[in-house]
Structures are given as C-alpha cells and as structure tokens.
N, C-alpha and C positions, 0 to 999 in steps of 0.2 A: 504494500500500500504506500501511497505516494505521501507526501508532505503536506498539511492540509492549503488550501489557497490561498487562507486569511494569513498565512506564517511567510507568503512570497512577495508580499511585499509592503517591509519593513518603511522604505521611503517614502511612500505615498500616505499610507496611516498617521507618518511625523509630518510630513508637509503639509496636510491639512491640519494638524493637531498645532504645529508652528504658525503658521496661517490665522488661525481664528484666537489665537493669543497674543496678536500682534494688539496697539491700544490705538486708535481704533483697528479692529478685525479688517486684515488685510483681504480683498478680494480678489478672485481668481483673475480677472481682468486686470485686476492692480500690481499683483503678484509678477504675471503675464509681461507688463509695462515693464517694471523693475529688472526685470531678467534681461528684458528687450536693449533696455539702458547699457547693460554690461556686453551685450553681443550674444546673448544666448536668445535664440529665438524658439520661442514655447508659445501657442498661443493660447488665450484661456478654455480652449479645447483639450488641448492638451497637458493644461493644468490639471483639471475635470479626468482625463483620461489618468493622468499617474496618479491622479488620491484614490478613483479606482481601483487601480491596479491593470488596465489593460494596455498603459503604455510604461514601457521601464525607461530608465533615465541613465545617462553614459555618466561618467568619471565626472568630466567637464562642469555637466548639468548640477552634478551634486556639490560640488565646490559652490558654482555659483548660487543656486538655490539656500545651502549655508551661509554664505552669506549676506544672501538678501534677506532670509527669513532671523538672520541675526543668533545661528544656532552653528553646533561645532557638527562637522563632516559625522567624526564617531556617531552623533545624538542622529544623526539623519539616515546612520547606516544600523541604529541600534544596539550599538554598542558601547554606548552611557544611556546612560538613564536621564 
C-alpha cells in the first residue's frame, strides 16, 4: 500500500497554512503578485493548484515562496515545525 495522499504534499498544506497567517491574510492572487515580483511566475491558479496538491513546486519555487511567505525552506518542506 502506497503513502497516503494527504502525506505528499507537505508544501502546499504550509503554503496555504503561511498564506492565511500572513496580517492581513495574504491572497492567492496577492501571493501570485509577490512571487511574480521576484521572477517566479505562479499564477493564482497555480497557487490554488499546489495548496491542492495537484501541482508540485521545483527547488526554485520553494526558496522563493519562503521567502515571500516570510517562513524558512525547512518549515515549507516540513521539517520544522
């Protein structure tokens, strides 16, 4: 038996979970913007797709996403708490 679904993907759980604890709640479109700013192009589709889980995020992605959402790589790969 496989891995369950909910356990594959750890980044998207934290990225909406960093996301809506932002003061005010960063939105997906806003998120989307900010990433856009650094040269990472995500669009708030595909914001929506990786909190999902039906789109995975490259190395790249995760750096920048860290640090727009203001959180360490480790927290976004799940391995801090």
């Amino acid at each position: 038996m496989g891995v369950p679904k909910e356990n594959n993907n750890i980044v998207g759980r934290r990225v909406k979970k960093a996301r809506a604890s932002q003061k005010p709640a960063l939105s997906q479109d806003a998120l989307s913007g900010k990433l856009a700013a650094r040269g990472v192009v995500i669009d708030r589709a595909g914001v929506a797709k990786i909190e999902t889980g039906r789109r995975f995020v490259s190395d790249f992605e995760v750096k920048a996403l860290a640090q727009v959402l203001k959180v360490s790589v480790d927290w976004l790969l799940g391995l801090k708490d």
